[in-house]
MIDOSE-1310 file (N, C-alpha, C; in nm, 2 decimals, decimal comma, always signed):
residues 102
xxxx	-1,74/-0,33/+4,02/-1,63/-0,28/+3,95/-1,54/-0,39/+3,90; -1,48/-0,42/+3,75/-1,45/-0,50/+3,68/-1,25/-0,48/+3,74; -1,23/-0,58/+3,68/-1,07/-0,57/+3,67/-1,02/-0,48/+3,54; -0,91/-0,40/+3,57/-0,85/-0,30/+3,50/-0,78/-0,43/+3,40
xxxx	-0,84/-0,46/+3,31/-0,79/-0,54/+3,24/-0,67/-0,53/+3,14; -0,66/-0,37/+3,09/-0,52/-0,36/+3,00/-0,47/-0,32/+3,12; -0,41/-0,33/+3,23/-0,30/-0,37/+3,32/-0,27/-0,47/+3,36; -0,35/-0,59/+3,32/-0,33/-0,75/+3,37/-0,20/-0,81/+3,28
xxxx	-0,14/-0,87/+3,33/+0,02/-0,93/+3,25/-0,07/-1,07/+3,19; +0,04/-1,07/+3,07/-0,06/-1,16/+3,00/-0,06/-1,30/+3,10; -0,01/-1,37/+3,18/-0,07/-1,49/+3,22/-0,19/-1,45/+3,33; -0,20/-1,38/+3,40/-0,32/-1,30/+3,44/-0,45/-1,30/+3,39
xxxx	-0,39/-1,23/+3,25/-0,53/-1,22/+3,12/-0,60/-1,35/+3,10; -0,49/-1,51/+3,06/-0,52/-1,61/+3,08/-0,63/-1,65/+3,19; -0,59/-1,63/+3,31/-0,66/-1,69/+3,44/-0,76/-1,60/+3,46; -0,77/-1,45/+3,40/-0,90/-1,41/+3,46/-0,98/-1,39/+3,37
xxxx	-0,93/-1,43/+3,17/-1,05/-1,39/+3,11/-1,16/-1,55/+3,13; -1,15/-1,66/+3,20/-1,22/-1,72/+3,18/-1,36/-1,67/+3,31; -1,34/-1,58/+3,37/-1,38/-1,48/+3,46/-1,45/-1,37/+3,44; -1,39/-1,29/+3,38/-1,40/-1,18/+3,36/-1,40/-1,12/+3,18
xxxx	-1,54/-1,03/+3,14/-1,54/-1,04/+3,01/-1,47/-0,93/+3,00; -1,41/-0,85/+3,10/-1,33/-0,72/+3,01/-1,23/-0,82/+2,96; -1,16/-0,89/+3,08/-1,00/-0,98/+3,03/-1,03/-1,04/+2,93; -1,13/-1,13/+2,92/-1,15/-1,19/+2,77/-1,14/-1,07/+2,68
xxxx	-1,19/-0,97/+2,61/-1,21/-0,90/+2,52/-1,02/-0,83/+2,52; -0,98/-0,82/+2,65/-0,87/-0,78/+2,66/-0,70/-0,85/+2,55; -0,76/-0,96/+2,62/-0,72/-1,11/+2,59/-0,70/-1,13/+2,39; -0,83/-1,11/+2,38/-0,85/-1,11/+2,19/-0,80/-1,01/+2,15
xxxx	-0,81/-0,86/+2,18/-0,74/-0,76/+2,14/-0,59/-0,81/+2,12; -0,53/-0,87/+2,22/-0,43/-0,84/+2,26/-0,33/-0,97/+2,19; -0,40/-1,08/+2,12/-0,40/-1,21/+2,06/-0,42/-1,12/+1,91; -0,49/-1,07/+1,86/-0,53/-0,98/+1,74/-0,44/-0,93/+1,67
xxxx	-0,36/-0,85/+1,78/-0,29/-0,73/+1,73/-0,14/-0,84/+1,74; -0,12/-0,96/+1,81/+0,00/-0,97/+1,82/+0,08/-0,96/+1,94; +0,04/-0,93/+2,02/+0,08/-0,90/+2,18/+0,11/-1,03/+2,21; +0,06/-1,08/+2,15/+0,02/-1,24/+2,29/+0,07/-1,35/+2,16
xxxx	+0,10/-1,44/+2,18/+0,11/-1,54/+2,07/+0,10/-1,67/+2,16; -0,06/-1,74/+2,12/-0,12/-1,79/+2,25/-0,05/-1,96/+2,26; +0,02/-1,97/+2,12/+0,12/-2,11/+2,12/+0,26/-2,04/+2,18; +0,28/-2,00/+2,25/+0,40/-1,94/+2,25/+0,46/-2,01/+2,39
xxxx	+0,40/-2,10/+2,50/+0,45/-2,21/+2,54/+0,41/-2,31/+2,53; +0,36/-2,37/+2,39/+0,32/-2,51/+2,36/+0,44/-2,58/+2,33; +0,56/-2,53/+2,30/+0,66/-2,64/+2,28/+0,75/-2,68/+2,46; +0,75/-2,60/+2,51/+0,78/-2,63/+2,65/+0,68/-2,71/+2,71
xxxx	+0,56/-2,71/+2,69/+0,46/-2,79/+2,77/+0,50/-2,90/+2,68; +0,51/-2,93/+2,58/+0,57/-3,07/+2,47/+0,69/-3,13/+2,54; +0,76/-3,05/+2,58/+0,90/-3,14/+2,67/+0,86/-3,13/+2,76; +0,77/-3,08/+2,84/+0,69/-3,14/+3,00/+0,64/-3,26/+3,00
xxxx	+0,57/-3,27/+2,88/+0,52/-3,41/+2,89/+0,60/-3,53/+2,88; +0,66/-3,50/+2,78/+0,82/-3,57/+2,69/+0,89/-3,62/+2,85; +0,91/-3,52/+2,92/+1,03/-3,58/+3,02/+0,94/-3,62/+3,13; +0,83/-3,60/+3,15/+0,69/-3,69/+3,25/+0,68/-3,86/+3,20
xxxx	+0,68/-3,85/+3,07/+0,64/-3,97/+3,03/+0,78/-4,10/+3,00; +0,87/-4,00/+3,00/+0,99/-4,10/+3,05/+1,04/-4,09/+3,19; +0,99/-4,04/+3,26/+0,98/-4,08/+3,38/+0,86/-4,19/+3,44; +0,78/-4,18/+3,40/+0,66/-4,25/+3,41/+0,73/-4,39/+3,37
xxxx	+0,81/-4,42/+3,25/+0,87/-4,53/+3,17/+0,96/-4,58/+3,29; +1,06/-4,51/+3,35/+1,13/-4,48/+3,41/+1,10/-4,58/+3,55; +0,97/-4,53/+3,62/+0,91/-4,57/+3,71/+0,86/-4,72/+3,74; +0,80/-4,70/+3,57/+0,75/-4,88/+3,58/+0,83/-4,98/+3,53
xxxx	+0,96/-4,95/+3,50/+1,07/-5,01/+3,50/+1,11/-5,08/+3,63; +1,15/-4,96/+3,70/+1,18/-5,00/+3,82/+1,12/-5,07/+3,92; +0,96/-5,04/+3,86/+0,84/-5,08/+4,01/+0,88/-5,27/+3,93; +0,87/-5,25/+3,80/+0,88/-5,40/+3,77/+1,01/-5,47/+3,80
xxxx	+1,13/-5,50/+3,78/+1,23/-5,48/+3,84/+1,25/-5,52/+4,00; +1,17/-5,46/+4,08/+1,11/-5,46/+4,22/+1,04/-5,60/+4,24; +0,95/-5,61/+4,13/+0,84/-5,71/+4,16/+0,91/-5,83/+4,13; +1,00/-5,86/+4,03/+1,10/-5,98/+4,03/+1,23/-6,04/+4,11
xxxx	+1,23/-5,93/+4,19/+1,32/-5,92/+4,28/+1,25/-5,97/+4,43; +1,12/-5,98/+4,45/+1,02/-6,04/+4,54/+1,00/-6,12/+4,50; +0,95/-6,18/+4,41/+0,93/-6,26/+4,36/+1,03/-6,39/+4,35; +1,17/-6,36/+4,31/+1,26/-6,42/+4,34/+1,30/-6,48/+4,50
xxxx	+1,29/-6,37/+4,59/+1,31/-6,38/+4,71/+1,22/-6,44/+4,75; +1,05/-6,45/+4,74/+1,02/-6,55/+4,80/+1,02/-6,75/+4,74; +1,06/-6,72/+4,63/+1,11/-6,85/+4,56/+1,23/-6,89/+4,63; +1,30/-6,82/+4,68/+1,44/-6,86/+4,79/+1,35/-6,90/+4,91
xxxx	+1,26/-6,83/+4,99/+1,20/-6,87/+5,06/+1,13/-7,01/+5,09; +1,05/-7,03/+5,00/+0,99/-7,10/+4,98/+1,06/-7,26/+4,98; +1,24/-7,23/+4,88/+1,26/-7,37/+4,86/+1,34/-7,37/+5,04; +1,40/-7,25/+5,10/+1,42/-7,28/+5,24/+1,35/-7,36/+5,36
xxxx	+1,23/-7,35/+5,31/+1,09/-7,43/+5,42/+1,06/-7,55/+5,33; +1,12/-7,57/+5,22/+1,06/-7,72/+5,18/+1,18/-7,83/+5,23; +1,10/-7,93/+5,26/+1,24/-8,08/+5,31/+1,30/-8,10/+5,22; +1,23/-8,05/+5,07/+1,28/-8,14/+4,92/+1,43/-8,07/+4,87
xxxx	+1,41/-7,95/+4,96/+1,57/-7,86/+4,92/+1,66/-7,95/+4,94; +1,75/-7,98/+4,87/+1,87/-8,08/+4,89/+2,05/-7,96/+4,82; +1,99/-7,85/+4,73/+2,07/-7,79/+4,65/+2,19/-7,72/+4,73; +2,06/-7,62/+4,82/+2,14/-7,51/+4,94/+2,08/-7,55/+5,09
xxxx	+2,14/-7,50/+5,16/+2,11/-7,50/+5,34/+1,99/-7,36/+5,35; +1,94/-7,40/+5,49/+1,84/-7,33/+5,45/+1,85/-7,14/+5,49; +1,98/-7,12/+5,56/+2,08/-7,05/+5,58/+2,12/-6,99/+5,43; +2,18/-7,02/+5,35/+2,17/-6,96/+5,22/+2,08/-6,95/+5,12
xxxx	+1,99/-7,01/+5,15/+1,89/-6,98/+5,09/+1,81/-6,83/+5,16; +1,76/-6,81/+5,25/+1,76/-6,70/+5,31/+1,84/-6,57/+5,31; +2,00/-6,61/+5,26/+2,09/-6,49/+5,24/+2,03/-6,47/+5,11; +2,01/-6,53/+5,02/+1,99/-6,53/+4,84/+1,86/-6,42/+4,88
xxxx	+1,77/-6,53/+4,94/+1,68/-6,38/+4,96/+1,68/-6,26/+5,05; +1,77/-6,28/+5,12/+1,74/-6,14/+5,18/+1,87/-6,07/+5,07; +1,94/-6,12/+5,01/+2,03/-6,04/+4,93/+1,92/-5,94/+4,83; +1,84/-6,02/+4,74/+1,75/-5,98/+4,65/+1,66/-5,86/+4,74
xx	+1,59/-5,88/+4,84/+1,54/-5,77/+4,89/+1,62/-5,70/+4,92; +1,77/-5,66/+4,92/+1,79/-5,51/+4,99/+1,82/-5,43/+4,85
């Protein structure tokens, strides 16, 4: 026994005509006549991506941001364990970096 396909709501129709050939034929009828207008959330999926992809921007901003901020902190480290530091104590040199990491 097939799905009652003119009772399926159109996102339904979507998901079961790749399934089901009544829904597909359902689906075109229903795309044909006008019922359905199958771009009819392609501009909302366009600002899905839009606000994904400045988030994504968003993200690798920050992850980089991050990575110069360690980076930094172990260059405070680093001149803390050398004899050649004459600049800072090795006490502030360690606050510089543990400032940058938090």
């Amino acid at each position: 026994m097939g799905i009652p396909a003119n009772a399926l709501k159109e996102d339904e129709l979507f998901h079961y005509a790749a399934l089901e050939p009544g829904a597909a034929d359902e689906l075109a009828r229903r795309i044909a006549v006008g019922e359905i207008d199958p771009n009819a959330g392609l501009e909302d999926l366009r600002d899905d991506i839009r606000l994904l992809e400045s988030q994504a921007d968003d993200a690798e901003d920050e992850a980089n941001l991050l990575r110069t901020y360690m980076s930094d902190a172990c260059e405070f480290i680093r001149r803390a364990m050398s004899p050649e530091e004459k600049q800072f104590s090795v006490n502030e040199l360690l606050q510089k970096a543990l400032d940058r990491l938090e």
